[in-house]
C-alpha positions in Angstrom: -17.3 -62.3 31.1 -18.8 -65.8 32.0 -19.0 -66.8 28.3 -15.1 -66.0 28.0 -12.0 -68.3 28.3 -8.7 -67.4 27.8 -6.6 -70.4 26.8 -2.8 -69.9 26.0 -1.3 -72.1 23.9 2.4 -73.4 23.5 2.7 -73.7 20.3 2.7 -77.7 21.0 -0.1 -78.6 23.4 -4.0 -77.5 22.9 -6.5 -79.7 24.6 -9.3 -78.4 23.6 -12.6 -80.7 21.9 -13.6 -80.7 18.2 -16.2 -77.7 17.9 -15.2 -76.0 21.3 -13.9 -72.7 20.1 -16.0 -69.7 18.4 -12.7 -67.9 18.0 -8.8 -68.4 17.8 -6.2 -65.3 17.8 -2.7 -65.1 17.0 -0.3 -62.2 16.9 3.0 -62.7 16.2 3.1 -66.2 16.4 3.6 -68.2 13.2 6.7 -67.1 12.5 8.3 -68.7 15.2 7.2 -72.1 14.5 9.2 -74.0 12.4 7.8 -74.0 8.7 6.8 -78.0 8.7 4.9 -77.5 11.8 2.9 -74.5 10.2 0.1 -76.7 8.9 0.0 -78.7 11.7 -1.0 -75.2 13.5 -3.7 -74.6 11.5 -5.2 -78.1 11.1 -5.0 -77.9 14.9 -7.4 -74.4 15.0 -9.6 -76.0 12.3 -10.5 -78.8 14.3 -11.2 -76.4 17.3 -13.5 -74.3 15.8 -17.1 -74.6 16.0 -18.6 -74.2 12.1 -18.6 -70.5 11.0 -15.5 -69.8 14.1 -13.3 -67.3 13.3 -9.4 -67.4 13.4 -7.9 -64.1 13.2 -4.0 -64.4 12.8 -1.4 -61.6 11.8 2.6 -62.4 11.3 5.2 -60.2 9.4 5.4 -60.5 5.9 8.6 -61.6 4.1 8.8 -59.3 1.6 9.0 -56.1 4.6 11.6 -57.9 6.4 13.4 -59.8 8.4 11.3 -58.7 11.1 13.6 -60.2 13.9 16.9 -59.5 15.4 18.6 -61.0 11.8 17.5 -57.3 10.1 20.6 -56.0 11.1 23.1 -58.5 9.1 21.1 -60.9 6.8 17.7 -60.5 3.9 16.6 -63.4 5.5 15.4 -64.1 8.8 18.1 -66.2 11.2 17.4 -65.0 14.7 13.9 -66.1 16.0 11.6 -65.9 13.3 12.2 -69.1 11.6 10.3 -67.9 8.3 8.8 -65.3 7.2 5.7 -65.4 4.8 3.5 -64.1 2.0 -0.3 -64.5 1.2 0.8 -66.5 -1.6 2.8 -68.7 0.9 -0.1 -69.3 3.1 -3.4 -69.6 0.8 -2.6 -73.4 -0.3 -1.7 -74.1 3.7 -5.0 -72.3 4.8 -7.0 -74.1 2.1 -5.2 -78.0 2.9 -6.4 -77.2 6.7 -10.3 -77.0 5.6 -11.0 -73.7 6.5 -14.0 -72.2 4.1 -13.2 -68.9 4.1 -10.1 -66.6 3.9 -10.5 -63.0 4.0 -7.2 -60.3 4.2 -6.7 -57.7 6.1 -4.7 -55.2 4.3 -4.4 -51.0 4.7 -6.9 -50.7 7.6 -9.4 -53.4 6.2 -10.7 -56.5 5.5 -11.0 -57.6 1.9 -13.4 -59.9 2.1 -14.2 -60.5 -2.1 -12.0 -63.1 -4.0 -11.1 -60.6 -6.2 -9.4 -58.7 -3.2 -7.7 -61.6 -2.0 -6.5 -62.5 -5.5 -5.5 -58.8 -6.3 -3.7 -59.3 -2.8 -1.3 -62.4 -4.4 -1.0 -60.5 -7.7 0.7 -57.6 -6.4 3.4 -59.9 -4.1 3.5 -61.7 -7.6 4.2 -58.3 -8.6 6.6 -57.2 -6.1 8.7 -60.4 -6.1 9.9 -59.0 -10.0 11.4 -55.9 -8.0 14.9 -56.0 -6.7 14.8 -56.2 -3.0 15.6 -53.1 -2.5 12.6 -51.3 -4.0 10.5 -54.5 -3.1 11.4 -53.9 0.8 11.0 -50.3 0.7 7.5 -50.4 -0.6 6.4 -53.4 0.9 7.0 -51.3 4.1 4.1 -49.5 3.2 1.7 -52.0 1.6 2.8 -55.5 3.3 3.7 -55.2 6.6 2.4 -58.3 8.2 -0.2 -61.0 6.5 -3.0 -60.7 8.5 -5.8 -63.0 7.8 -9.6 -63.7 8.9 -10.1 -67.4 8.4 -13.3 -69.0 8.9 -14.2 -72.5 9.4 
């Protein structure tokens, strides 16, 4: 459609103006950036977005993996995923980039109430008690990826 540009990015390059995007999307991404450079990413799509813009991101959780080649001979990723992360992990870096809102998507849907997103960290507070093993093999189920809907 006419009101529709698709704009890849590399991860280092995004010349885009202040207030220019109603939506950013990754899949699959953050994990391959090195950690330092993570909040650089997302003070990057904060300045983008226009107010009330939408960035909808999903990368495997930490606790479910590795998710990468490393799965086969180490617990922590050391193939292409560079890191790996939780809710927990991410909150403080979503919240230092200025965005307003953070809303998880967990189980088929979006928890958009604080108390969602808090029970959210509270269980990988949880699950971080368990030995791996156990931790792994239900985090399977329950923490696949962090997927996120952040608004500016």
């Amino acid at each position: 459609p006419d009101n529709f540009q698709l704009v890849v990015y590399d991860g280092y390059t995004l010349d885009l103006p202040e207030d220019s995007a109603d939506m950013a999307f990754s899949y699959q991404f953050l994990e391959h950036l090195h950690p330092e450079d993570v909040p650089l990413h997302f003070e990057l799509v904060q300045r983008i977005l226009r107010p009330g813009g939408k960035y909808i991101f999903s990368t495997p959780h930490r606790f479910s993996g590795p998710h990468d080649v490393s799965r086969h001979f180490s617990e922590t990723p050391e193939g292409f995923h560079l890191k790996e992360w939780t809710h927990r992990e991410l909150v403080p870096v979503i919240k230092a980039a200025g965005f307003r809102k953070a809303h998880t998507y967990r189980l088929g849907k979006a928890r958009r109430s604080a108390l969602a997103n808090a029970a959210t960290v509270g269980l990988e507070l949880g699950f971080q008690c368990l030995p791996r093993r156990l931790r792994k093999k239900l985090s399977l189920r329950i923490f696949q990826g962090v997927t996120m809907i952040l608004e500016k």
